[in-house]
C-alpha positions in Angstrom: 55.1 234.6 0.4 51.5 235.4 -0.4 49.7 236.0 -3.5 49.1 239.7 -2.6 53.1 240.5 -1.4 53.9 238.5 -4.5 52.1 241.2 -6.6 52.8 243.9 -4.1 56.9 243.9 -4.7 56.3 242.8 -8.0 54.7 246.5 -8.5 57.1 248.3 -6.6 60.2 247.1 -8.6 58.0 247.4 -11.9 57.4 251.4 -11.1 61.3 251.6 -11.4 61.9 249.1 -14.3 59.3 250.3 -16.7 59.7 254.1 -17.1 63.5 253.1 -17.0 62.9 250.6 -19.7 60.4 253.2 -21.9 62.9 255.9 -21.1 65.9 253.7 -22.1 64.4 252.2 -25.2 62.8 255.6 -26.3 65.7 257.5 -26.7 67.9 255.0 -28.3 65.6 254.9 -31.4 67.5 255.8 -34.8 64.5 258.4 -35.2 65.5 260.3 -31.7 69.1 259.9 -31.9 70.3 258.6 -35.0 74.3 258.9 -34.5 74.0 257.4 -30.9 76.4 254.6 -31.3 78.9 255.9 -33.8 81.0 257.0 -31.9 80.5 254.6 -28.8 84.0 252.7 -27.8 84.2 249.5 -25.9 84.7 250.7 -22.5 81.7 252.6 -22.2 79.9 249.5 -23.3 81.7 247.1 -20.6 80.5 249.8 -18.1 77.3 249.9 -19.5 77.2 246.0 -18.9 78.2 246.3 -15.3 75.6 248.3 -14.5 72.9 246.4 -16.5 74.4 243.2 -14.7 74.5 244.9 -11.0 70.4 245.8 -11.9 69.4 242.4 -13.1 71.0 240.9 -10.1 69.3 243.1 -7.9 65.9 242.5 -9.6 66.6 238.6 -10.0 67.4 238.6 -5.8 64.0 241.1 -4.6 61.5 238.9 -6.9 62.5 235.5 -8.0 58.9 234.0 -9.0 57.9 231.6 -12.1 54.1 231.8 -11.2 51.9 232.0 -14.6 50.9 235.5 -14.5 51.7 239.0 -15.2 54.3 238.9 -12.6 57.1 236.6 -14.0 57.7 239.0 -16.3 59.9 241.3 -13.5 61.4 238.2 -13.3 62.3 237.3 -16.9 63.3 240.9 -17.2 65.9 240.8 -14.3 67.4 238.0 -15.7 67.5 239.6 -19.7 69.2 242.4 -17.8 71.7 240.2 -16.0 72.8 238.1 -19.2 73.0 241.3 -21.4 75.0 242.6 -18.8 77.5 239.6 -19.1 77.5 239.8 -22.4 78.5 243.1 -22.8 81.1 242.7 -19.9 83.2 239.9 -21.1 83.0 240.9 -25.1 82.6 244.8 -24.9 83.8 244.8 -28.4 82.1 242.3 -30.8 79.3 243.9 -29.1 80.0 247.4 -30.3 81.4 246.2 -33.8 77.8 243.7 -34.1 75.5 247.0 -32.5 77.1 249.5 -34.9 76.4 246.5 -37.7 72.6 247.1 -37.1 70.2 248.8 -39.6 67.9 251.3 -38.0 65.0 249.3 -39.3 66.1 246.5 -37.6 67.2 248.3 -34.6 63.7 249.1 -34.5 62.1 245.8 -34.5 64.4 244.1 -32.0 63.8 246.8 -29.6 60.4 247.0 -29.5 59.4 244.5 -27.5 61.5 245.8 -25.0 59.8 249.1 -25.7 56.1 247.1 -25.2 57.5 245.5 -22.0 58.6 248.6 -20.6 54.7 249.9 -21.6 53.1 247.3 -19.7 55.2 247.2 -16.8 54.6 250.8 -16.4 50.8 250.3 -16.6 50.9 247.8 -14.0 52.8 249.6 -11.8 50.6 252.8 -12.1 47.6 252.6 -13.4 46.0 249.4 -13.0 43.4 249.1 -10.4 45.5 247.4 -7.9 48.5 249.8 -8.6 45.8 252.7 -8.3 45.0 251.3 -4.7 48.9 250.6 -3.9 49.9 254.2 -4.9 47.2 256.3 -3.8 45.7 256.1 -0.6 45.7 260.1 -0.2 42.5 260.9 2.0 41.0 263.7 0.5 41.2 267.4 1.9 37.6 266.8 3.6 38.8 263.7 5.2 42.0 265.3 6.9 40.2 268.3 8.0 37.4 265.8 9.7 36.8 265.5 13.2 37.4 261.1 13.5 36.7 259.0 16.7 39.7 259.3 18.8 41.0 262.5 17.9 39.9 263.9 21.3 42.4 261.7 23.2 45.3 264.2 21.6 43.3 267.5 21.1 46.5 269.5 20.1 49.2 266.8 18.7 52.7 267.1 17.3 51.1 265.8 14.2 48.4 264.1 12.4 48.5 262.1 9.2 45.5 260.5 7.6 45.2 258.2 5.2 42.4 256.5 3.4 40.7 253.5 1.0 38.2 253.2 -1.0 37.1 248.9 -0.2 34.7 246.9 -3.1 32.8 245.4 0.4 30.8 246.2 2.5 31.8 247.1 6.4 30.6 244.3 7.7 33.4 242.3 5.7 35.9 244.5 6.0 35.9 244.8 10.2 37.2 241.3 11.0 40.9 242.2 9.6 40.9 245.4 11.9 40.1 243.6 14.7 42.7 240.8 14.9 45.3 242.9 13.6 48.5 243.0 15.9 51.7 241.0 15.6 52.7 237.9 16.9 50.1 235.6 18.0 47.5 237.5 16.3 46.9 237.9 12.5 49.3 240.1 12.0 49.5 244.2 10.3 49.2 243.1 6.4 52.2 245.6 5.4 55.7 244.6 5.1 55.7 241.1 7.5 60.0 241.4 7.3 59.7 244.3 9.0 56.6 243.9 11.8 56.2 240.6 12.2 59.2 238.8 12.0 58.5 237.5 8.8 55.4 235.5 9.8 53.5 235.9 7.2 49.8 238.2 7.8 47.2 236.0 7.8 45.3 235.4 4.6 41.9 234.4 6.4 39.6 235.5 9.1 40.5 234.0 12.6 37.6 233.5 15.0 39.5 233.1 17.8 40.7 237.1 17.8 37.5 238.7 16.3 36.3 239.6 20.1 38.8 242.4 21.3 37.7 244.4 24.4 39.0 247.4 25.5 42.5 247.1 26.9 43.6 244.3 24.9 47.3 244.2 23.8 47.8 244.7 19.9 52.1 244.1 20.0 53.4 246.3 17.3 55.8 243.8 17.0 56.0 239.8 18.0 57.1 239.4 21.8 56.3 243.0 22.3 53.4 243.3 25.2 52.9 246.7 25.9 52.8 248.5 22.7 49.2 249.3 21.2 45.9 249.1 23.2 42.6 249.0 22.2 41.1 252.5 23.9 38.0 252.5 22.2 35.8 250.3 20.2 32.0 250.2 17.8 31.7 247.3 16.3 31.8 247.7 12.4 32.4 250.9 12.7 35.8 252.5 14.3 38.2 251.0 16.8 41.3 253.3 18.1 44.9 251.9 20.0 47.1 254.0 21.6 50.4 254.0 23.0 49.8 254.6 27.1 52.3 257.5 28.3 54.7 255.8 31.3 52.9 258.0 33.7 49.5 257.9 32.3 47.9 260.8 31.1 47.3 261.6 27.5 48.8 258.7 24.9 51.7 259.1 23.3 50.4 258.1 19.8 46.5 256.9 18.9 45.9 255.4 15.6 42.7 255.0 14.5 40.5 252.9 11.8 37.5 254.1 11.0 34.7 252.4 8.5 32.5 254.4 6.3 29.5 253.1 4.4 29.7 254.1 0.6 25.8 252.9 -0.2 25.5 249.1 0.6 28.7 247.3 -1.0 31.5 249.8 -0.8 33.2 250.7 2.2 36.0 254.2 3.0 38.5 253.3 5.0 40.0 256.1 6.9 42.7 255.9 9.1 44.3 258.5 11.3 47.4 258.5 13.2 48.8 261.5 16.0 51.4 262.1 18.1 51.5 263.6 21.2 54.0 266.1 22.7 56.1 263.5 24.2 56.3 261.1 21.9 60.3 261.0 20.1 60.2 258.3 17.0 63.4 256.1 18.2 64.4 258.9 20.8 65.1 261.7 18.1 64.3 265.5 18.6 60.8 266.9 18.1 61.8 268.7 14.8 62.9 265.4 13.4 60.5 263.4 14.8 57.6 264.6 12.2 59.6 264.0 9.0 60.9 260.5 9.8 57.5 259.4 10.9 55.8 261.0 8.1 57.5 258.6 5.8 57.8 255.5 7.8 54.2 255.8 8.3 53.4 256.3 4.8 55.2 253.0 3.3 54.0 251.1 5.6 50.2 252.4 5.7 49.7 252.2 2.4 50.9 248.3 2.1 48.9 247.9 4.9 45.7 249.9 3.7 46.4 247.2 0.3 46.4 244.5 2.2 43.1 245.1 4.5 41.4 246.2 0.9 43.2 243.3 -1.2 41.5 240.4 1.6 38.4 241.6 2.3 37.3 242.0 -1.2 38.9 238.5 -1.6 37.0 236.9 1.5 38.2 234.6 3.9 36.3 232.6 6.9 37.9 231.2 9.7 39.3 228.2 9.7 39.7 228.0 5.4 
């Protein structure tokens, strides 16, 4: 796994565990709820463990990483989660009688640094520049209402969703991951590699050898697929398109579209634009069903993707390194 899905799932799981944890520790606090635990017998805490353990497990098992960063602490908090868990399970009751034994005071200081953890997990997950870029890749209302290169290929589609980045680069470093995108032998879609690539990991560098598509070459949507998306149209740092050919030619079924945009000299708006013709079904389902389910299928995986195009070209990478 690679540095940037490393961080990637790490913030996805930390969106759910730190509000849950600030939420959690919050409203336990002798000053909200003084008379929380009076009361409390031990079979609510056993069930209270059971689902603390089923969490931490679940945690422990979607990110299991000791790397010295920011990110090992998802990890240390599955596993707090999974012990406590155990602990409350197997001796529900000296748990209640040693929790009601607590001074607020002290229940205040040993929960705090949960409460802090909770913070920081939050503010990774939401509102730290690469969270920021994770989460939000809304194009602005100007952007969807734009006329993009390609759009005349489906003048009147089913739909059209666009989506769109804001890259610390330059075009010029940002077009060679557009161009040897594609799964299999090429470098691969930089969104969820489990899913499109058969677990091949995207590749973290720039590959000469693909950096020279021409129109008609095959992008496989996934690997050992050869007919999926073709290169229609092509400007060099500026805006390539694929489509997906109709059987009996004629208008595409889909076009997806990338297009570069110049922010001054060293910042770069990526746009990208997908749309549907009439006759295309997503896996064979009706037309009014068709719109939601690709709606958000193409979301989660455009916005890893749009992360991981932003995430390498502002890191760099040259063939061969």
């Amino acid at each position: 796994m690679t540095d940037d899905t490393r961080h990637a799932d790490a913030e996805q799981i930390a969106g759910l565990l730190g509000p849950a944890i600030v939420a959690m520790v919050a409203s336990e606090f002798p000053l909200v709820q003084p008379h929380l635990y009076d009361q409390q017998i031990p079979p609510v805490v056993y069930l209270s463990g059971v689902l603390m353990f089923v969490a931490g497990l679940a945690i422990v098992r979607a990110h299991h990483h000791w790397r010295r960063d920011w990110t090992v602490l998802v990890t240390l908090t599955g596993w707090f989660a999974l012990v406590l868990g155990l602990v409350r399970m197997f001796a529900a009751g000296a748990y209640r009688r040693g929790s009601g034994a607590v001074a607020p005071l002290a229940f205040m200081v040993i929960e705090s640094p949960l409460l802090l953890c909770g913070l920081f997990l939050t503010f990774k997950a939401y509102y730290s520049r690469e969270a920021a870029r994770s989460f939000f890749v809304r194009a602005t209302p100007e952007e969807r209402g734009a006329s993009l290169p390609g759009d005349d290929r489906i003048p009147d589609p089913i739909d059209s969703i666009t989506h769109a980045i804001t890259i610390d680069r330059p075009s010029r470093d940002v077009w060679p991951w557009l161009v040897q995108m594609g799964a299999g032998r090429r470098a691969g879609w930089y969104s969820y590699d489990w899913i499109d690539n058969g677990r091949r990991p995207s590749a973290d560098r720039v590959v000469e050898e693909l950096q020279h598509p021409v129109v008609g070459t095959i992008f496989p949507a996934l690997p050992g697929v050869t007919d999926a998306f073709t290169l229609d149209a092509i400007e060099p740092e500026c805006r390539l398109t694929l489509t997906v050919p109709a059987p009996g030619g004629g208008e595409p079924l889909v076009t997806w579209s990338f297009v570069l945009r110049p922010i001054g000299s060293e910042l770069t708006r990526l746009l990208v634009r997908v749309r549907g013709g009439k006759g295309y079904r997503f896996h064979g389902l009706p037309r009014f069903l068709t719109r939601p389910a690709i709606r958000f299928v193409h979301f989660i995986m455009e916005r890893r993707q749009l992360h991981g195009i932003a995430a390498r070209a502002e890191r760099g990478g040259r063939a061969g390194a």
